[in-house]
C-alpha positions as CSV (number, residue, x, y, z in Angstrom):
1,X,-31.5,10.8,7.2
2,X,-32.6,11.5,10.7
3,X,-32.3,15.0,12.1
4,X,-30.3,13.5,15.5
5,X,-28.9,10.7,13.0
6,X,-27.2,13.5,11.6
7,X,-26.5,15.8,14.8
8,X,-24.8,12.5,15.8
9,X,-22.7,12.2,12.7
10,X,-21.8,15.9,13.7
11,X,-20.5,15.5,16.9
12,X,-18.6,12.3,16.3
13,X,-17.2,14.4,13.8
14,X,-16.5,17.4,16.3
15,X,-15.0,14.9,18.6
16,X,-12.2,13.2,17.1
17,X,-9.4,15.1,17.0
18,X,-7.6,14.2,14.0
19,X,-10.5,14.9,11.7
20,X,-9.7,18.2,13.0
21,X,-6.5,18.2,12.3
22,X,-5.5,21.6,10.6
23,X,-4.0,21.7,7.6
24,X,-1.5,24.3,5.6
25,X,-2.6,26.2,2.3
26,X,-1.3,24.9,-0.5
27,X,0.2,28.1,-2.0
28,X,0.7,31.3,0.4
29,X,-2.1,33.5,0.9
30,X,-0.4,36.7,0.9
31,X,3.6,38.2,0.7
32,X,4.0,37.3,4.0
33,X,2.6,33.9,4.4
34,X,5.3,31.4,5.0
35,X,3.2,28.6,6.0
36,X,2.3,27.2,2.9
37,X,3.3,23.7,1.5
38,X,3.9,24.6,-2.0
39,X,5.6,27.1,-3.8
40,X,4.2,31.0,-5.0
41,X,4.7,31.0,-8.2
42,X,3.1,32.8,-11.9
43,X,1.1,30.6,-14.5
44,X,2.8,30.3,-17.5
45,X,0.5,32.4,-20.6
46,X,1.1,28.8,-22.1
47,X,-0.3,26.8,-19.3
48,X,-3.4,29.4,-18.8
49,X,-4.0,29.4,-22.6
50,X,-4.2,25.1,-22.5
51,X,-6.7,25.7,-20.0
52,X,-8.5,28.1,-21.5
53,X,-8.6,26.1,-25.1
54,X,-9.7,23.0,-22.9
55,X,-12.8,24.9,-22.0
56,X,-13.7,26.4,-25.6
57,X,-13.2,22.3,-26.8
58,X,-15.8,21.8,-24.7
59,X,-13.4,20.0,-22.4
60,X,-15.8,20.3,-18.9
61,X,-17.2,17.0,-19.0
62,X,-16.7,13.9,-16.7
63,X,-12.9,12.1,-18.2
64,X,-11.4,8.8,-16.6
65,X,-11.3,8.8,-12.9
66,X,-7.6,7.8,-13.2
67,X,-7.5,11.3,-15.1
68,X,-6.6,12.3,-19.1
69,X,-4.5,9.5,-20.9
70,X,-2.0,12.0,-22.0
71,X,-1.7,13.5,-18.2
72,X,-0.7,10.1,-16.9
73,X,1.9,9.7,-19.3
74,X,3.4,12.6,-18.7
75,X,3.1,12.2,-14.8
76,X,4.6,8.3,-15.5
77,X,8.1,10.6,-17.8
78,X,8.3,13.4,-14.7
79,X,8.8,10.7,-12.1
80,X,11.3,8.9,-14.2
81,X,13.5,11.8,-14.4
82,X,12.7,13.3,-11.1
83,X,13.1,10.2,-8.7
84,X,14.0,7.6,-11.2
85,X,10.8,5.7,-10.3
86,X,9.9,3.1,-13.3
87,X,5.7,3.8,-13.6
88,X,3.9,3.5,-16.8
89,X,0.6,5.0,-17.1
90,X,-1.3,2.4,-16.3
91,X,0.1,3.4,-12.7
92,X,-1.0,6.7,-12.6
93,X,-3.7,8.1,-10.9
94,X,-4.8,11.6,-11.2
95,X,-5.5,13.6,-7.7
96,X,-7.1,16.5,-6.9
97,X,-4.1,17.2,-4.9
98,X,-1.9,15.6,-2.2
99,X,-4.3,15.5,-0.1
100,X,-6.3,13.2,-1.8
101,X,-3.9,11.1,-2.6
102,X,-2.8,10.7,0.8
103,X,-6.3,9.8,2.2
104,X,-6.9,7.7,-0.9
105,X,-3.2,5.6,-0.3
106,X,-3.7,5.3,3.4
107,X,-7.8,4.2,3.2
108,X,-7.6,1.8,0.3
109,X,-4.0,0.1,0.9
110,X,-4.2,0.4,4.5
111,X,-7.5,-1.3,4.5
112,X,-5.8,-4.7,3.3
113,X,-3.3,-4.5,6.4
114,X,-3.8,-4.8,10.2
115,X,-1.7,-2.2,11.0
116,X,0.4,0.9,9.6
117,X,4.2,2.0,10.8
118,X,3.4,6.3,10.5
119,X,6.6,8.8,11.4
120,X,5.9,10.4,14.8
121,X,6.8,13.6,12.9
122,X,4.8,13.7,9.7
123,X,2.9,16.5,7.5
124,X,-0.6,17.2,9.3
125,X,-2.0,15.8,6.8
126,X,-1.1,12.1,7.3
127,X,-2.7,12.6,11.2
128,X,-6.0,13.6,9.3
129,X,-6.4,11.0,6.8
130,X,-5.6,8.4,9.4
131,X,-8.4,10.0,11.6
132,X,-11.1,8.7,9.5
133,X,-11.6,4.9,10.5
134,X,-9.9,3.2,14.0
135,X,-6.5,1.2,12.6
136,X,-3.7,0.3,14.2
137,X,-0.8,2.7,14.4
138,X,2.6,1.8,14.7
139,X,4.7,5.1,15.7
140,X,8.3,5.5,13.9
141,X,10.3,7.6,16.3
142,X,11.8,10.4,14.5
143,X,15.7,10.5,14.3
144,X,15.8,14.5,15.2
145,X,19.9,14.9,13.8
146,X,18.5,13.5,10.6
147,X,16.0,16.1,9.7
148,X,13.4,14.1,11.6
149,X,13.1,11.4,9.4
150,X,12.8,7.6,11.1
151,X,15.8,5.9,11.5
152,X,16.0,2.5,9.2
153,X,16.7,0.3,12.4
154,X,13.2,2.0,13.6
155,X,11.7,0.9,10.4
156,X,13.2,-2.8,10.6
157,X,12.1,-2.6,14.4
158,X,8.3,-2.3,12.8
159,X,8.7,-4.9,10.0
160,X,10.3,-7.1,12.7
161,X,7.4,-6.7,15.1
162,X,4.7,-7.9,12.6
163,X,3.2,-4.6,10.5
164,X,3.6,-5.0,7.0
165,X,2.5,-1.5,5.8
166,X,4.5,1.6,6.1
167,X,4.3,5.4,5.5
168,X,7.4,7.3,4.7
169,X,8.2,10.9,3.3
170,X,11.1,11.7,1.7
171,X,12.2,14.5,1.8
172,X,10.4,14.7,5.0
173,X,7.7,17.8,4.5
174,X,8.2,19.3,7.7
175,X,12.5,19.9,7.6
176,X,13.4,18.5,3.5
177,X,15.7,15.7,4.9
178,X,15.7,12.9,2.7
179,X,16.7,9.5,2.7
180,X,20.9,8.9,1.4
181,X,20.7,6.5,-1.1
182,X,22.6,3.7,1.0
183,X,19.5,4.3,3.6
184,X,16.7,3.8,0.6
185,X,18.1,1.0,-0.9
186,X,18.3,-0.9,3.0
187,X,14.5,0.3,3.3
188,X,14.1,-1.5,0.0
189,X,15.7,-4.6,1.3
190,X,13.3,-4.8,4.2
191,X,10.2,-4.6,2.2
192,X,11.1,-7.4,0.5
193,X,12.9,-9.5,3.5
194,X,9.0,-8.9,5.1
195,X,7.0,-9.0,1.9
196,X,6.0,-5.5,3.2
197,X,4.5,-2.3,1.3
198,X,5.2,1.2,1.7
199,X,3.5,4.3,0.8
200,X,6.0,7.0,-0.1
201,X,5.5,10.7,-0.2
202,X,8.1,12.0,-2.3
203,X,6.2,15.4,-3.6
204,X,9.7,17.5,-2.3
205,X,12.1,15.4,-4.4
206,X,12.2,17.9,-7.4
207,X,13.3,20.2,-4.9
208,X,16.4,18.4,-4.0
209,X,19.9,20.0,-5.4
210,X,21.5,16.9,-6.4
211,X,20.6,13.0,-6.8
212,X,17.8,11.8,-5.6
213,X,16.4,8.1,-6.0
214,X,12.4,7.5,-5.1
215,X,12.1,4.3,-2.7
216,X,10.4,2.6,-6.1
217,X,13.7,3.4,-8.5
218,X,15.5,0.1,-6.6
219,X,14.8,-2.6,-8.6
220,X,14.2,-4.9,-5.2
221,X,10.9,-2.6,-4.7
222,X,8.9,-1.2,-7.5
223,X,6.4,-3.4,-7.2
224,X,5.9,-3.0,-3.9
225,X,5.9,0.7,-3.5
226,X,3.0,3.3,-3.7
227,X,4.2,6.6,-4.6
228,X,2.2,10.2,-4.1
229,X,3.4,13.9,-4.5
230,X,2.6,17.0,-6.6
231,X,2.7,17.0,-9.9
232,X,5.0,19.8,-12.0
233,X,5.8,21.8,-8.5
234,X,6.7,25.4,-9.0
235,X,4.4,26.1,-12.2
236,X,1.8,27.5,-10.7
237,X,-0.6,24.9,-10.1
238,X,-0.5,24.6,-6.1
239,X,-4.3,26.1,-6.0
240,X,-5.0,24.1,-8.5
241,X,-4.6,20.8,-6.8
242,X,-3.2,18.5,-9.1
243,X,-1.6,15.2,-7.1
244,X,-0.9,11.7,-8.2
245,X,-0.6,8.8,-7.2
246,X,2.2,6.1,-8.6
247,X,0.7,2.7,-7.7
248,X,1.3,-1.3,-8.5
249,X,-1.4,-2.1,-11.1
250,X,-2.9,-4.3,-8.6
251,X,-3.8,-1.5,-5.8
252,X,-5.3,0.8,-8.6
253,X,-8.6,-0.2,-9.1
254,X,-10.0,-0.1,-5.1
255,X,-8.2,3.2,-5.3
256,X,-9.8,4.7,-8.7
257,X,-13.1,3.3,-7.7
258,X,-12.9,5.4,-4.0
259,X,-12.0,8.5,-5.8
260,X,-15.0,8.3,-8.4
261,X,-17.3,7.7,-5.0
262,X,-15.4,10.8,-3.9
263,X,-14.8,12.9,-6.8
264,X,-15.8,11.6,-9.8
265,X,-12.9,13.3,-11.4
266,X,-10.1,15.3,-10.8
267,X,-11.1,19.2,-12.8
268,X,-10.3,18.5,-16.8
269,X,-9.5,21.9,-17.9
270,X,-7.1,21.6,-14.5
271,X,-6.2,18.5,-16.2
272,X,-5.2,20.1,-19.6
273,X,-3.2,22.7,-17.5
274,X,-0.9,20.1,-16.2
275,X,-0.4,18.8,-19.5
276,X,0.9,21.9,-20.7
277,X,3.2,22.6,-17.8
278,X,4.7,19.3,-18.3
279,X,5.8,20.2,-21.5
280,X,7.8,23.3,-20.0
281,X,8.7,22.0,-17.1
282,X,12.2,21.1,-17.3
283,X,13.1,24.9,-18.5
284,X,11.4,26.2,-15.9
285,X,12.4,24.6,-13.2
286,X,16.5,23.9,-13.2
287,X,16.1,28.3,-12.7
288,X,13.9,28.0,-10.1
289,X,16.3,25.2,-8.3
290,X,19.1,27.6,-9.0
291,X,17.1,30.4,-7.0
292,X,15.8,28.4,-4.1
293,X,18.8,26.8,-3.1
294,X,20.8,29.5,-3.0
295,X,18.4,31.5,-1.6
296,X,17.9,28.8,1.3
297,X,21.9,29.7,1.7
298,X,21.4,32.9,2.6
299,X,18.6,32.1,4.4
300,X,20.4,29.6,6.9
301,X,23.2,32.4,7.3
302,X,20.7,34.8,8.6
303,X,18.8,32.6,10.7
304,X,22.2,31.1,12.7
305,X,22.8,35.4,13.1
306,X,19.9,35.5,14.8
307,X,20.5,32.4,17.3
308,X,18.1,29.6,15.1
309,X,19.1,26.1,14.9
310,X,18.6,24.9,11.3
311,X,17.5,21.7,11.1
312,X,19.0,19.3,8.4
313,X,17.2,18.9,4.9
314,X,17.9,18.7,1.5
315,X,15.3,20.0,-0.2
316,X,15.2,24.3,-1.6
317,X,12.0,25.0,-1.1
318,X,12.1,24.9,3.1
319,X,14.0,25.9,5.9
320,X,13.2,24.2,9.4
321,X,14.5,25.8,12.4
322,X,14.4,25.6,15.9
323,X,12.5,28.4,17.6
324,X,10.0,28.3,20.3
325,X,6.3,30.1,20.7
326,X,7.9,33.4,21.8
327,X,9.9,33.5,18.4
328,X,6.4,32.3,16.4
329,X,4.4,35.3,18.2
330,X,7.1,37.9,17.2
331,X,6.9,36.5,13.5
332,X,3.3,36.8,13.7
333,X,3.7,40.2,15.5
334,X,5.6,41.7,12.9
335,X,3.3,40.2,10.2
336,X,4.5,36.6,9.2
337,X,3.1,33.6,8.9
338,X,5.1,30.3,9.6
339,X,4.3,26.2,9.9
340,X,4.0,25.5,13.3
341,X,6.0,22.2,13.9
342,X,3.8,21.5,16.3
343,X,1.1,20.4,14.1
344,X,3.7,18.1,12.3
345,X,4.9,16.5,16.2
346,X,7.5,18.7,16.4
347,X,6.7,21.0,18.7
348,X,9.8,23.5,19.5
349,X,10.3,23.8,15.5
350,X,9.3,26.2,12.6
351,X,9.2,25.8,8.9
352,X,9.5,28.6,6.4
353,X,8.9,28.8,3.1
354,X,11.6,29.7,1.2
355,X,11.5,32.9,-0.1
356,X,12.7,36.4,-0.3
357,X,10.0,37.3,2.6
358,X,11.7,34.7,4.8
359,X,14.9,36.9,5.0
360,X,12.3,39.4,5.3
361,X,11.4,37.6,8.4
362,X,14.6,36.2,9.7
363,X,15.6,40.3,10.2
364,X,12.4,41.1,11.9
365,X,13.9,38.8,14.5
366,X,17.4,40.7,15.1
C-alpha cells in the first residue's frame, strides 16, 4: 500500500468523529475509578486453575470462530435463566467482548437494512461502531423520567415511518432503567406488526433485583431478536473480554464469518475460563446482587444528602445522577473517576459504579 494511500486512510480516520469516540474500561483501573462498565471483582482459584489446565492441554490453538461448543451451551443456559431468552447453541456466538459484538450486530445486520432507529442516549460504544461505514440513523428520543430509555410510542414512531431495524438497551447502560414487562412485550408486538428486527443489549439484566424478561423471551419475537451482553458478569472476567452474541440461525454465519476476518477467534484458554465460571455462577452471584443493591441504597441516600438527582434504573451495579462539570472536576479533584454522561448524550449526568468508593465519593462532595 501507498505511503499517501495510507496517510489518507489516516486522516479519514482522524477525521470522523465517531471512530473517535472514547470508550470506558471495562473493569476499573484503580480504587477510585468509577467509570468503568463492568464490575471489580476477584477470579475464582477455580476459574484461574480452568485456564491454566487449558493451557498445559495444549489448549492455545485456533477453536470455532462461534467459540468452544461447551461455552455456547452454557452461554445459551445463562440467558435462559437470566432473561428468559429461548437460544440454543447453535445461536451463540462467542465475542471478545461487548464491544465486538456490538460492531459485529450493527455492521452485519445493519448492512441488510436501509436504516437503523439508535437511542439518542446510548453507551459510547454504539456511536463508535456506527462510525465505521455512512448509514442511515434514525434518532429515538430518550424519555429522561424513564431512566433515558426511548419511549415505545418513539419506537412505533420509527417502525411507522419506514426503518425496519432497531437498537435497544435494556437496562439502559448509562442510568440501569429497563424496560417493564408491559413496555417489552408492546415492543414485541411492533416488531412483528412491521416484520422489523432489533438488536438488544441486555448485558445489565443479571444486575436487575427482581424479574426481568429479555425482548427475545416473548414468544411474538425470538426469532426476530439479536441479543448481545457479557457473559457471567461479576466473576472476574471484565479484562478478559468475553461477550456473546444471541442471534436467529439465519444472521449467524455473515456474522461468524466477519469475526474470523477480524479475530479469528475469541482467546481459548479465555474461553475455558468462562466455562468454569459458568459452572459457579449462580452461587456467586445472588451474594453479589444482595451487596450491590443494597449498597446502591445507601448510595442514593447519600447522593440526595448532597443535592444529586438520581436518575431512575433498575439495575445494582450503577447509580446515574444529575451533576454538572463543576461537580465532575471536584470528583476528579479529590481523586475520582466517573462516566461522563456526556459521552452517552447525556450531558448534565454522571454514572458511578457501584461500590464502596462511590460513597467514598458521594462524601467528598459534602
Amino acid at each position: 500500500m501507498a505511503s499517501q494511500t495510507k496517510a489518507d486512510i489516516l486522516a479519514g480516520h482522524d477525521a470522523n468523529e465517531a471512530l473517535n469516540t472514547q470508550l470506558l474500561p471495562p473493569v476499573a483501573r484503580r480504587s477510585r475509578d468509577l467509570s468503568a462498565d463492568g464490575l471489580r471483582s476477584f477470579l475464582d482459584e477455580r476459574i484461574i486453575a480452568a485456564s491454566s489446565e487449558a493451557l498445559e492441554a495444549g489448549q492455545t490453538h485456533y477453536v470455532d470462530v462461534p467459540g468452544i461448543a461447551p461455552l455456547r451451551a452454557a452461554i445459551a443456559n445463562y440467558l435462559g435463566a437470566s432473561a428468559g431468552a429461548s437460544y440454543e447453541a447453535g445461536n451463540i456466538i462467542v465475542t471478545a467482548g461487548v464491544q465486538e459484538s456490538r460492531f459485529l450486530t450493527i455492521q452485519m445486520i445493519g448492512a441488510e437494512f436501509e436504516s437503523i432507529a439508535v437511542p439518542t442516549v446510548a453507551h459510547p460504544g454504539v456511536r463508535k461502531a456506527l462510525g465505521v461505514r455512512e448509514r442511515t440513523v434514525i434518532p429515538l428520543a430518550a424519555d429522561v423520567e424513564g431512566g433515558y430509555l426511548p419511549a415505545v410510542d418513539a419506537i412505533a414512531g420509527a417502525l411507522a415511518a419506514g426503518c425496519r431495524l432497531l437498537y435497544l438497551e435494556s437496562p439502559a447502560r448509562l442510568s440501569g432503567a429497563a424496560y417493564a414487562d408491559e413496555d417489552a412485550a408492546a415492543i414485541s408486538r411492533l416488531l412483528n406488526e412491521y416484520d422489523a428486527m432489533a438488536i438488544w443489549d441486555q448485558g445489565l439484566a443479571p444486575w436487575v433485583d427482581g424479574k426481568y424478561n429479555s425482548l427475545a423471551s416473548f414468544e411474538e419475537s425470538p426469532s426476530l431478536v439479536t441479543s448481545i451482553g457479557e457473559a457471567f458478569p461479576g466473576m472476574g472476567l471484565a479484562s478478559w473480554h468475553i461477550g456473546y452474541i444471541a442471534a436467529p440461525e439465519a444472521h449467524v454465519p455473515a456474522m461468524q464469518s466477519q469475526k474470523q476476518i477480524m479475530a479469528i477467534c475469541t482467546s481459548t484458554a479465555a474461553q475455558y475460563a468462562a466455562l468454569e465460571a459458568s459452572a459457579i455462577f449462580a452461587e456467586a452471584h445472588n451474594r453479589q446482587l444482595a451487596h450491590l443493591s443494597q449498597l446502591r441504597s445507601d448510595l442514593i441516600e447519600l447522593a440526595r444528602a448532597v443535592n444529586l438527582e438520581v436518575i431512575a434504573g433498575s439495575a445494582a451495579n450503577v447509580l446515574a445522577l444529575r451533576a454538572s462539570q463543576d461537580t465532575i472536576a471536584n470528583l476528579n479533584q479529590a481523586g475520582f473517576e466517573v462516566a461522563d454522561g456526556a459521552l452517552f448524550g447525556a450531558p448534565a449526568v454522571i454514572r458511578l459504579s457501584v461500590s464502596a468508593a462511590a460513597a467514598d465519593a458521594l462524601q467528598a462532595l459534602r
